[in-house]
ROSE-4610 file (N, C-alpha, C; in Angstrom, 1 decimal, always signed):
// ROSE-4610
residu = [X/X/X/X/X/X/X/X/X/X/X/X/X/X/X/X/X/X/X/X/X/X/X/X/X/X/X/X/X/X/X/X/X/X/X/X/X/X/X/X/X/X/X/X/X/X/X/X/X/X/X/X/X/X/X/X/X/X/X/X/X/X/X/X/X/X/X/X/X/X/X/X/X/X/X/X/X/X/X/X/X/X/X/X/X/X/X/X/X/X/X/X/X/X/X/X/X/X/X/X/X/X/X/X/X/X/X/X/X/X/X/X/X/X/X/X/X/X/X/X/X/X/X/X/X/X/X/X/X/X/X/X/X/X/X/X/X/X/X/X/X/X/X/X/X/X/X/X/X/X/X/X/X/X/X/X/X/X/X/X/X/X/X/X/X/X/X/X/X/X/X/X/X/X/X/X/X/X/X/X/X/X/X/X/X/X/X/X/X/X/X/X/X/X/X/X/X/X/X/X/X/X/X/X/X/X/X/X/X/X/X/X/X/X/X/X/X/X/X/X/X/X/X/X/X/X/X/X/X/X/X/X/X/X/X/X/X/X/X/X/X/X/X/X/X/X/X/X/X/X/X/X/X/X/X/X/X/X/X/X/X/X/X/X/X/X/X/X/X/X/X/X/X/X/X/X/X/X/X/X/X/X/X/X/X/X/X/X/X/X/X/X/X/X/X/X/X/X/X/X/X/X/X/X/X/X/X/X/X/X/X/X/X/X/X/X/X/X/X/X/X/X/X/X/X/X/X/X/X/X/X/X/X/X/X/X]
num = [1/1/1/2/2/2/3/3/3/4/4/4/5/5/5/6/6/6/7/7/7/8/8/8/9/9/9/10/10/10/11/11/11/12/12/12/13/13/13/14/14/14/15/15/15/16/16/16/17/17/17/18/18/18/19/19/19/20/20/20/21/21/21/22/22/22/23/23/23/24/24/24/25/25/25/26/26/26/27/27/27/28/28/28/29/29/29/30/30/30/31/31/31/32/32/32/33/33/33/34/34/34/35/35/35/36/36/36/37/37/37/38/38/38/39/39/39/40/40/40/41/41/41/42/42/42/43/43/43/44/44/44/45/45/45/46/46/46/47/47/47/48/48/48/49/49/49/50/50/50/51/51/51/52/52/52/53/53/53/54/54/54/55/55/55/56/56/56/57/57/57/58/58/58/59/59/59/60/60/60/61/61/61/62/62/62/63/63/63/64/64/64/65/65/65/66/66/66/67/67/67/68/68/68/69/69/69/70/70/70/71/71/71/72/72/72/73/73/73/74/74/74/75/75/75/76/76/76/77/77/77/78/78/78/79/79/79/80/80/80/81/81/81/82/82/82/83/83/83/84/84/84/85/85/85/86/86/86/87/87/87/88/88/88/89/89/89/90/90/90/91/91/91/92/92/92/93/93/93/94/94/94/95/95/95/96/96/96/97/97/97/98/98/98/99/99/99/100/100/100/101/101/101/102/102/102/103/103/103/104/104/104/105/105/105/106/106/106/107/107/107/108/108/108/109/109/109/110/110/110/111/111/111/112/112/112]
x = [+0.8/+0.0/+0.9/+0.5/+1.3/+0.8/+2.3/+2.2/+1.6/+0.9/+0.2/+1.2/+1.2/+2.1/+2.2/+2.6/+2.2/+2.7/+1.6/+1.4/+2.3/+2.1/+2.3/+4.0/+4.7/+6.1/+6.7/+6.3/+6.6/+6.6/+5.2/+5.6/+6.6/+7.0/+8.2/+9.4/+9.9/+11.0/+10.9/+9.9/+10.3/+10.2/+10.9/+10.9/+10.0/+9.6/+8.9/+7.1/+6.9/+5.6/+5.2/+6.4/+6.4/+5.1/+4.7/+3.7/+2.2/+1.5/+0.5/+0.3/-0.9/-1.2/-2.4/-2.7/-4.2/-5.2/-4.5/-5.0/-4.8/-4.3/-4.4/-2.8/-2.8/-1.2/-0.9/+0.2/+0.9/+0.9/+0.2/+0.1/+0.7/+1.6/+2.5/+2.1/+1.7/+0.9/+1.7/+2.6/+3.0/+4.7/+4.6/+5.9/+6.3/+5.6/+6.0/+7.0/+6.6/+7.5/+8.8/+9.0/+9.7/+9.4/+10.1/+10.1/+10.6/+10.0/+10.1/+10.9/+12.3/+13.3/+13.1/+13.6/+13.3/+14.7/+14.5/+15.9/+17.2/+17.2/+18.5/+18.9/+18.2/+18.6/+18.9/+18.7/+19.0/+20.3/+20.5/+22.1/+22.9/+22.6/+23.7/+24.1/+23.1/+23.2/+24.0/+23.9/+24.4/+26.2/+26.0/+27.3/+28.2/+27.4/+28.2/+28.5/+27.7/+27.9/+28.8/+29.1/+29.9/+31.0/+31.1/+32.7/+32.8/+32.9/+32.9/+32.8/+32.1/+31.6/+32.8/+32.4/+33.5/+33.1/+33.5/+33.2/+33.4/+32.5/+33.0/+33.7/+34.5/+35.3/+36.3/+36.4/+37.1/+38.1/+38.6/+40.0/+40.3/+41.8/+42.6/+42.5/+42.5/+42.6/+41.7/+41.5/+40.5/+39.7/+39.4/+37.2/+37.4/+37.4/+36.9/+37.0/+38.0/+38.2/+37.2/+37.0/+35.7/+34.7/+34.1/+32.9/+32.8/+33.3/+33.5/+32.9/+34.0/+33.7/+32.6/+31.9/+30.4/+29.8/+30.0/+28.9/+28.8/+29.8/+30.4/+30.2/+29.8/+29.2/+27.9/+27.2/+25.8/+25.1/+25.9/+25.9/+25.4/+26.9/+27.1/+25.7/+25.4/+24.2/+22.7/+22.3/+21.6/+21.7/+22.6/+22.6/+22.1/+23.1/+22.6/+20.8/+20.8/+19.2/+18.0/+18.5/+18.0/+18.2/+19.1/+19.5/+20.1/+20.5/+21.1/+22.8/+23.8/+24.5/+25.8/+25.7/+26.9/+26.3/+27.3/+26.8/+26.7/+27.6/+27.8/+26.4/+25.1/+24.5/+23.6/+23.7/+23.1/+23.4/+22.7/+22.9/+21.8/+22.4/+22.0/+21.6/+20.4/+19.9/+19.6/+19.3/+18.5/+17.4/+16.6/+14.9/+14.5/+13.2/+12.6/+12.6/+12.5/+12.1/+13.4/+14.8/+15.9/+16.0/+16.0/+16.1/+15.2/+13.9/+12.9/+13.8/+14.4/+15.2/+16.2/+17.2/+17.9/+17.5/+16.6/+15.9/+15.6/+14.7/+14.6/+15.8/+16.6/+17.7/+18.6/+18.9/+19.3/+18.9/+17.2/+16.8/+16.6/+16.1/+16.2/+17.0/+18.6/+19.9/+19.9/+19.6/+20.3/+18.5/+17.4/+16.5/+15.8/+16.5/+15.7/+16.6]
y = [-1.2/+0.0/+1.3/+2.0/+3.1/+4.3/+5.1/+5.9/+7.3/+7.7/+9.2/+10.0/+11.0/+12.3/+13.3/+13.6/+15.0/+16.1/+16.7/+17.6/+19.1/+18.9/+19.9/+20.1/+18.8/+18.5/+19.0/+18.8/+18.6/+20.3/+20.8/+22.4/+22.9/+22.8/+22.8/+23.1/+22.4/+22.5/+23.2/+23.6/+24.8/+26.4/+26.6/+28.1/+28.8/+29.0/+29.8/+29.5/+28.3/+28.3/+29.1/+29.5/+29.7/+31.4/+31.8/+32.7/+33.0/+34.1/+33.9/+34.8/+34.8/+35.3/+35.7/+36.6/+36.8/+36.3/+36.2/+36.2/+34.1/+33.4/+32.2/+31.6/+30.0/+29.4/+29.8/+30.1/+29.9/+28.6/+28.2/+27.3/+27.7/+27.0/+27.1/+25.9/+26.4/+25.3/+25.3/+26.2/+27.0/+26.1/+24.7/+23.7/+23.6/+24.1/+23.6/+25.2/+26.3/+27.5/+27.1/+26.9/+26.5/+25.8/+25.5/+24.3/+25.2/+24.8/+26.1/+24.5/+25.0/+24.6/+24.5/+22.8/+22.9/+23.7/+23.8/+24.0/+23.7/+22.2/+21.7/+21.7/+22.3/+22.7/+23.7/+24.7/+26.0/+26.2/+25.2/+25.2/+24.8/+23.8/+23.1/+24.0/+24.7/+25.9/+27.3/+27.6/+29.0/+28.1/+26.8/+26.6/+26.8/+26.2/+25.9/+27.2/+28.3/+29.5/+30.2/+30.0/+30.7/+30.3/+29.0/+28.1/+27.7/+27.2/+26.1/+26.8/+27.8/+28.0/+28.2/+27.1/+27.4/+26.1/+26.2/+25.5/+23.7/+22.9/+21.7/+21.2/+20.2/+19.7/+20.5/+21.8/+22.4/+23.1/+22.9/+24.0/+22.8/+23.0/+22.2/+22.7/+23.9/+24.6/+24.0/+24.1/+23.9/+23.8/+25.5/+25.1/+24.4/+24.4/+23.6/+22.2/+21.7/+20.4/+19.9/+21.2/+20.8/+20.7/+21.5/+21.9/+20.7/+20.2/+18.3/+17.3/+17.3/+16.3/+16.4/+17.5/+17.4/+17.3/+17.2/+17.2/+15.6/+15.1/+13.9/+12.9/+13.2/+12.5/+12.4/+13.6/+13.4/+12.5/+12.7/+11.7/+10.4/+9.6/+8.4/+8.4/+9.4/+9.0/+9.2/+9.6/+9.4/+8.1/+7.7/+6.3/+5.2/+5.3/+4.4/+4.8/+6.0/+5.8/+4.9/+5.3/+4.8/+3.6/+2.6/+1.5/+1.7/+2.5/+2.6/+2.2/+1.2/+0.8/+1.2/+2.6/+3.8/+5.0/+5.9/+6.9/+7.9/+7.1/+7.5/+7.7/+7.3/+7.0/+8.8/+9.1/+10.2/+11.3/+12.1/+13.6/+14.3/+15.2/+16.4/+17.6/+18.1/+19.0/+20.2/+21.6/+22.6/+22.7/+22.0/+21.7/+20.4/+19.9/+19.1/+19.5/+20.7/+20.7/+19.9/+20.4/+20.4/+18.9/+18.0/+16.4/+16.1/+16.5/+15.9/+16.3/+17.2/+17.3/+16.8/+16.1/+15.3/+13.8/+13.6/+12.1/+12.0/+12.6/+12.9/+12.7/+13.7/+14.0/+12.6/+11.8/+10.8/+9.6/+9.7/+8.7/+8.2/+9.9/+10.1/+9.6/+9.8/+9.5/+8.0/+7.6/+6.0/+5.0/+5.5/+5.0/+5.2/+6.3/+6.9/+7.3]
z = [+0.0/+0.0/+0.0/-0.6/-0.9/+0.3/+0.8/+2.1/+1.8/+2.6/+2.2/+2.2/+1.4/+1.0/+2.0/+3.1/+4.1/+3.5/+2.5/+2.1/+2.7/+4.6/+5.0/+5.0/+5.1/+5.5/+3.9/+3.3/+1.5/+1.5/+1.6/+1.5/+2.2/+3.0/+4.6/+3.4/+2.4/+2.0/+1.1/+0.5/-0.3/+0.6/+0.3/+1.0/+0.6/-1.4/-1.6/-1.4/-1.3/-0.4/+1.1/+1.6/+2.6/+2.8/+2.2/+2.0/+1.3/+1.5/+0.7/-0.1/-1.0/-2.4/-2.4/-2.0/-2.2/-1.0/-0.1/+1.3/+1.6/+0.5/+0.8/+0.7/+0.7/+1.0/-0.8/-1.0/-2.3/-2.8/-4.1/-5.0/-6.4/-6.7/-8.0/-9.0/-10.2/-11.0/-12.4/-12.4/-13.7/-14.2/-13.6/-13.3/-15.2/-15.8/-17.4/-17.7/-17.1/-17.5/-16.1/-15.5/-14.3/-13.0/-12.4/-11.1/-10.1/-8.5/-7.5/-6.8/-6.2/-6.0/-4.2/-3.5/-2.7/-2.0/-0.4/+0.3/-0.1/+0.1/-0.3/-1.1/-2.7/-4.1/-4.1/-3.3/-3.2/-2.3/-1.5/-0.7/-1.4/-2.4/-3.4/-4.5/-4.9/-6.0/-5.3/-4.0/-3.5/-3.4/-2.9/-2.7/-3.9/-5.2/-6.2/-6.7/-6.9/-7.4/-6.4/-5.1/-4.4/-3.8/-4.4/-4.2/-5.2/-6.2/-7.0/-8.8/-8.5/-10.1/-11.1/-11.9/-13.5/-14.1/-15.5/-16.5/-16.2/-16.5/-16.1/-17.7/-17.1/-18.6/-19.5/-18.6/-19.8/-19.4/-17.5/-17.0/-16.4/-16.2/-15.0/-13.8/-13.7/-12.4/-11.4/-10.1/-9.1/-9.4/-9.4/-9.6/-10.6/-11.8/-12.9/-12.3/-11.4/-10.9/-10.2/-9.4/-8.5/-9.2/-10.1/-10.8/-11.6/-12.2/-13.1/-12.0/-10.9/-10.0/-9.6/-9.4/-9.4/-9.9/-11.3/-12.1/-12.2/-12.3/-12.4/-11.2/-10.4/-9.5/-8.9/-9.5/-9.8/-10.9/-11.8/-13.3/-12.5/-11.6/-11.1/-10.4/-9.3/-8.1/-9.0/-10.2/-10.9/-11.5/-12.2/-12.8/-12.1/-10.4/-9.5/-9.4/-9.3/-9.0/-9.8/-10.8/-12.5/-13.1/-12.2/-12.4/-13.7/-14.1/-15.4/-15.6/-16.6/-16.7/-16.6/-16.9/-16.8/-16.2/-16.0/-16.0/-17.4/-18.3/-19.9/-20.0/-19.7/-20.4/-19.5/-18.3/-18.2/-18.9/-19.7/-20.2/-19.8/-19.2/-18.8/-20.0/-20.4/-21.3/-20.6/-21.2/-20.6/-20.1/-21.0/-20.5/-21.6/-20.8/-21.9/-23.2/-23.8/-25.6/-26.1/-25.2/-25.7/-25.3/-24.4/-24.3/-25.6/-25.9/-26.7/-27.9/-28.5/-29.8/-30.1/-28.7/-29.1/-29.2/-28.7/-28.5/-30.4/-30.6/-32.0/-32.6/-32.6/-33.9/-33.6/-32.2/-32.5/-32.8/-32.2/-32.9/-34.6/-35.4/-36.5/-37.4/-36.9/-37.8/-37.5/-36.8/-36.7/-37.4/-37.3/-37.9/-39.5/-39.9/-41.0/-42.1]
C-alpha cells in the first residue's frame, strides 16, 4: 500500500511556499515555465555558485576540478538511482524541448 504524502512536511522545504497570495497558502501550478526549487537545491546551487563556479570539462585549475567532480558524480548518483548501466549514459539538457530534440535527432539518424 502506498504511504500518504504530508502535504504539510513537503511544503516545509520549499521556501517559496512559505507565503500567501491573495489572502491564501501559495500554490504554483505553472511547473511547465519553471520548477520552484526545494531548500536543499537552493544550498547546493548557493554553494556551487559561491565556491565552485567554473566550467566543467574544460580547466585544469581547481574550480573547474571541482565543478566536473560534481557534475560527475551526480551523473554516477543518478545512474545508481535509474538503475542505469553507466553513468555515460546520463545527459544532462536545458529543459525538456531540448532532451525531446535530441531524443529525436538521434533517434532520427540512426532510424531513418
Amino acid at each position: 500500500m502506498a504511504e500518504k504524502l504530508d502535504l504539510t512536511q513537503i511544503r516545509k522545504d520549499f521556501p517559496i511556499l512559505d507565503q500567501q497570495v491573495n489572502g491564501s497558502p501559495l500554490v504554483y501550478f505553472d511547473n511547465a515555465a519553471t520548477t520552484q526549487k526545494p531548500q536543499l537545491v537552493l544550498d547546493a546551487l548557493n554553494h556551487y555558485y559561491s565556491k565552485d563556479n567554473a566550467n566543467i570539462h574544460r580547466g585544469l585549475h581547481t574550480l573547474a576540478e571541482r565543478a566536473t567532480s560534481g557534475y560527475e558524480l551526480t551523473r554516477q548518483k543518478l545512474a545508481n538511482f535509474l538503475n542505469a548501466p553507466s553513468s555515460d549514459q546520463i545527459i544532462f539538457t536545458s529543459g525538456t524541448t531540448a532532451g525531446i530534440n535530441l531524443v529525436a535527432q538521434t533517434f532520427g539518424r540512426a532510424n531513418f
